[in-house]
Structure formats: C-alpha cells, structure tokens
C-alpha positions in Angstrom: -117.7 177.5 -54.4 -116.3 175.0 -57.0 -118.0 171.4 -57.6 -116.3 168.6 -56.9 -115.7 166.8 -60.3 -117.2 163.1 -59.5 -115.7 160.6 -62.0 -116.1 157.2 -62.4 -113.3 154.8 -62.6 -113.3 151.8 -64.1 -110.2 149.0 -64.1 -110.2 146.6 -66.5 -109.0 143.3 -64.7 -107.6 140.3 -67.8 -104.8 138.1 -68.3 -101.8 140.4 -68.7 -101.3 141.8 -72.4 -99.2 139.6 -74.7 -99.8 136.7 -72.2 -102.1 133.9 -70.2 -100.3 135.3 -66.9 -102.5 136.9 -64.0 -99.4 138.5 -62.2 -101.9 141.9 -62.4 -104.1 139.8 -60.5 -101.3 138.5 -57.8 -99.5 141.4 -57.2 -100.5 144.9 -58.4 -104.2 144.4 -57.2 -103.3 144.6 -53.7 -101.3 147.5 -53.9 -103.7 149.2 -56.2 -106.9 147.8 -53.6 -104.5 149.5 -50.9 -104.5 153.2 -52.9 -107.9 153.6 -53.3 -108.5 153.0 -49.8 -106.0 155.5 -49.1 -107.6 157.8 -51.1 -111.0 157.2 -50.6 -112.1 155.7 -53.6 -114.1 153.6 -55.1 -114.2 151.9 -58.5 -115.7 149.5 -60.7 -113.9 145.8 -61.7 -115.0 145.2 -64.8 -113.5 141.2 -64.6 -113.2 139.2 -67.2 -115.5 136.0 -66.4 -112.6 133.0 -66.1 -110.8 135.0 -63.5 -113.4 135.3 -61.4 -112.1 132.9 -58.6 -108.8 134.5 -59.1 -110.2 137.8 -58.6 -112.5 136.5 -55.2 -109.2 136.0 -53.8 -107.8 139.6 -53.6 -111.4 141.5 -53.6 -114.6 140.2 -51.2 -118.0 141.0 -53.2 -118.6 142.7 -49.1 -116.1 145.1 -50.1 -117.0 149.2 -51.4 -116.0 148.2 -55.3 -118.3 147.4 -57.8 -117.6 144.5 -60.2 -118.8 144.3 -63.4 -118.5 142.0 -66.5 -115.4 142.4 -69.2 -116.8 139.1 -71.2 -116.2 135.4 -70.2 -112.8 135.2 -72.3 -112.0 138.6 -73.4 -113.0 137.8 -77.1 -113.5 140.2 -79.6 -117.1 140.1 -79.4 -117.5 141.9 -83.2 -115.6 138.6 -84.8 -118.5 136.5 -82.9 -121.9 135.6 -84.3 -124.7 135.8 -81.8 -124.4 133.2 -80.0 -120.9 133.4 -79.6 -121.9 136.9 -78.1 -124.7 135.5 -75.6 -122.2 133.0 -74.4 -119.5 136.1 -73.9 -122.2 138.3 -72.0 -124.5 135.6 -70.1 -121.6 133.2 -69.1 -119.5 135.9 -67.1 -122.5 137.1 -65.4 -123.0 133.7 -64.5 -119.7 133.4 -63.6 -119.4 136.7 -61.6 -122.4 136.0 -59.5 -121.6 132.3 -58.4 -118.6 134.0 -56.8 -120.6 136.3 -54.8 -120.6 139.5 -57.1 -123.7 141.8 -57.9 -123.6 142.7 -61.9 -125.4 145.5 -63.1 -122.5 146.5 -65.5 -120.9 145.1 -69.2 -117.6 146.2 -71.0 -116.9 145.1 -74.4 -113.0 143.9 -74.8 -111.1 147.0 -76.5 -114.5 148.4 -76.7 -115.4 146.3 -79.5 -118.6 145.2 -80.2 -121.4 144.7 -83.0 -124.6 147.1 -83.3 -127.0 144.7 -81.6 -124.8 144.3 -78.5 -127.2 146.3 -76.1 -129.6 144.0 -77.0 -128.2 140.9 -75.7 -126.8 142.9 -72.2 -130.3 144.1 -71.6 -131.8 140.7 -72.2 -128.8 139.1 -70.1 -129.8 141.1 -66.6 -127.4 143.8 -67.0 -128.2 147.6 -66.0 -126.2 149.2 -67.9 -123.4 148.8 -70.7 -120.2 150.8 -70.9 -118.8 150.2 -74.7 -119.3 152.8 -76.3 -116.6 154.7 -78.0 -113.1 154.0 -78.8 -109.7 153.2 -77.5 -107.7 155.2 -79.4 -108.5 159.0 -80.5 -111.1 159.5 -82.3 -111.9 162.6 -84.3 -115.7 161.8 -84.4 -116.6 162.0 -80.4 -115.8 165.6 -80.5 -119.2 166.7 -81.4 -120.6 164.1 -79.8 -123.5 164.8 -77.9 -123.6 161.1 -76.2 -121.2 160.6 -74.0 -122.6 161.7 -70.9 -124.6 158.7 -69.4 -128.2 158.2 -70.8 -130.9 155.7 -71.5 -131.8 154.4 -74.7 -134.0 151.0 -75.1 -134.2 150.4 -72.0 -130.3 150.1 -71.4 -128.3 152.8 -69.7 -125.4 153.6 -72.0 -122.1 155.1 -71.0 -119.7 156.8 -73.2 -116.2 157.0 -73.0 -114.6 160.8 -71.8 -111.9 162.2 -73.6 -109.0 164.2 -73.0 -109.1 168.1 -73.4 -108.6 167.8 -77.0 -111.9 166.2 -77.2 -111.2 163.2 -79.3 -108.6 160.7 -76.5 -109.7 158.5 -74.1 -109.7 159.6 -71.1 -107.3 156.4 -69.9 -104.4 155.7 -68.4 -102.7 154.8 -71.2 -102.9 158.2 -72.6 -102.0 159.6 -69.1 -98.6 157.3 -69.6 -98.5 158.0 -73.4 -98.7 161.8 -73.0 -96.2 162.4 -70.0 -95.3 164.9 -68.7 -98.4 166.6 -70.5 -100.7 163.9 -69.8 -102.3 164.9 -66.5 -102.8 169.1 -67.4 -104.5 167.2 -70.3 -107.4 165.5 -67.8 -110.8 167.1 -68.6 -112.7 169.2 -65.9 -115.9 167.2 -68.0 -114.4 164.3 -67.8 -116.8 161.5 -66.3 -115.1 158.1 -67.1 -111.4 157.3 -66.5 -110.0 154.0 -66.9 -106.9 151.9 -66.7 -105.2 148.4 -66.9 -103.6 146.3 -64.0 -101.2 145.3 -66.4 -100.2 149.1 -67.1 -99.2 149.0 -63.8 -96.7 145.5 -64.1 -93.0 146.2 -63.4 -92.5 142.7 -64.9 -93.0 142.8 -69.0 -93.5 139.3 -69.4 -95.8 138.3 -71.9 -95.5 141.1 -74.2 -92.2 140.9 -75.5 -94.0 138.6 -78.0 -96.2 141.2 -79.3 -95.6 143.4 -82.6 -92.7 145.8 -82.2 -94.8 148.8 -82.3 -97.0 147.9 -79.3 -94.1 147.2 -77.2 -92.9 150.2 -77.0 -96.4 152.0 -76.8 -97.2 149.8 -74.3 -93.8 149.6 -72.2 -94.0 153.8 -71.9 -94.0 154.7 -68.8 -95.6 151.7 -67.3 -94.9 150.2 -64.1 -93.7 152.2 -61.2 -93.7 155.3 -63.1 -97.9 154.4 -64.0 -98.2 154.0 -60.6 -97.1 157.6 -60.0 -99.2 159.1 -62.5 -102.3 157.3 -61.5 -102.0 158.2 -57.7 -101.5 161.7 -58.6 -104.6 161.9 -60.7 -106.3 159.9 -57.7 -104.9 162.4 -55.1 -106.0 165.4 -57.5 -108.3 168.0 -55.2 -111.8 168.8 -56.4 -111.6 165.3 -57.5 -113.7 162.3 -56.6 -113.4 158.9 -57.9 -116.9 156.5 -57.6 -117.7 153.2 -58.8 -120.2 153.2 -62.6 -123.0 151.9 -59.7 -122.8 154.9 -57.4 -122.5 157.5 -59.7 -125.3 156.1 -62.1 -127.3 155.9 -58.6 -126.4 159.5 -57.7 -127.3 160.9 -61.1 -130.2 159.1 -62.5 
C-alpha cells in the first residue's frame, strides 16, 4: 500500500509585491481560507508582524492554521546589523501574540538572512526556523543532505524542497513559472511547498512599477489561472497538506 506523501504548506502573507496594498489580505484569503477547508488542509501563515490586525480579521488564532512570523516589516534581514535583526524577529512575535497567535515558527523575507540568524530566533522563543535555502534554483541543494527537518543548536531547522530536478523550489511560483510542466514536476520527497497570496491577485496593482523583467515573471500565470494550479496540487491523491506545527509534532 502506498504512503501518503504529508507535506507542509506554508503561505507567505505581506503587503502585495511592488506595493503597500493588502488586497491579498481582503480578498484572496477568504477564498484561499475557503479551499483548504474544502480540502482538508491545513497550513502555516507565516505573517509579516504589521499586518497582524489585518490578518486577525480574516483568520481566528481558534482556527486549525498555524501562524508563524515572516519579520515585523519584511526587511531584508542580511542588510540589517543585529539589532536591526532582534527588532525584525522579537517585534513580530510580539506582535503576533498580542493578537491571539501561538509562534513557534520564523521565515526570513526571500529567505534571506545572515549566518547568526538562528541565534537570535532561538533566543527570541521561536521553535523552529524555516530559512534555509533559496528562492530561485539552486545548483548546490542537490546534494544536500539538509533539507529534511533536523535539529541543530538547539533550533529545529527546515529546509526548503525542490522540484524533481533537485535544485527549484518547490513553490508556487515555479508551479506558475513551469506550466503546463510544473505540476508532473512536484517531488514524491517533497516536504515543503509554499506560495504567495499575491500570486494569487487577479488585480496587478502595485507591480507595474517594478523592473520589466519581474513583471512578466511575476504576471505568468497568476491569478485565476494560480488558483487552478494550486487547487489541483491541493486536490492531488496520496497527498496531504499540514501546518510546519503538526508535521514537526508528527515526526520529531
């Protein structure tokens, strides 16, 4: 008999890209809250800190997600010094928990962060911390031997999954990027999957501001058409989707 596949899914909830607008926030978290109920799943919120109140409005901390910390302001934490960093990963906890929110878990914006990072999560309160790896392909995970969850100094780490070719994210934007290949591309190893709300914006707002380039990348197959792909992955069988906190609880 086959195992089910148990990922974890994580949604990265900021200002839309390109802009200070929270239209992901208004009006694709309730239809996205509304799938995953559908489906049966569960996932982890990793919310940046000064939405918090926004994000209390569309998800109660009652609820089956978990919500975790994206930073207070979605700074690049590796152009900070340290104290820039403390105030990143202490001051969305902060802000997290006065809205009702348990916090075990950290993500680094764009998965950027210095070396001594873990450091200042552990010290902070947090459980675990998932920023390692990359956002784009990388040919340096594919021998990696560290991306399955594991402890080190007293910190649980969590890598990011790739694609079958063993160097892309496993992400929705590679789902998008990649189509029509992108979902026979999802890894039967795969552990960690995320996405954007913003991916997921019929409305381009903001983003007509950014570099050429980025447009585009980002504009493919986003929307409606993300939508599509994501509940497809989410409806996949032998699949299950499960918040960072239950599958860390599960397998450690």
């Amino acid at each position: 008999m086959k195992t089910e596949q148990r990922v974890m899914l994580g949604v990265d909830v900021e200002s839309d890209w390109g802009s200070g607008s929270r239209s992901g926030i208004e009006t694709v978290l309730p239809r996205l809250l509304a799938l995953f109920h559908e489906c049966a799943v569960r996932a982890t919120f990793f919310v940046v800190g000064e939405l918090a109140a926004a994000f209390r409005e569309q998800v109660d901390p009652g609820g089956p997600h978990e919500v975790g910390s994206h930073g207070l302001t979605h700074a690049l934490l590796d152009r900070l010094d340290w104290d820039g960093v403390m105030r990143e990963v202490v001051g969305s906890k902060e802000r997290l928990e006065s809205a009702g929110y348990e916090v075990r878990g950290f993500r680094a914006p764009f998965l950027r962060s210095p070396p001594w990072l873990a450091t200042i999560v552990r010290d902070a309160g947090y459980g675990y911390d998932a920023s390692e790896g990359s956002v784009y392909p990388d040919p340096r995970v594919f021998f990696s031997r560290s991306r399955r969850p594991r402890r080190q100094d007293g910190l649980l780490r969590l890598g990011v999954s790739t694609l079958r070719d063993r160097i892309t994210p496993a992400s929705l934007t590679y789902l998008r990027l990649y189509h029509p290949l992108g979902l026979r591309l999802f890894s039967p190893s795969a552990h960690f999957f995320s996405c954007h709300l913003h991916e997921l914006l019929e409305a381009r707002g903001g983003w007509q501001r950014l570099p050429s380039p980025l447009r585009r990348l980002h504009g493919r197959k986003s929307g409606q058409a993300a939508f599509r792909i994501l509940e497809t992955l989410l409806r996949r069988p032998g699949l299950r989707f499960v918040s960072c906190r239950e599958f860390l609880d599960e397998a450690l």
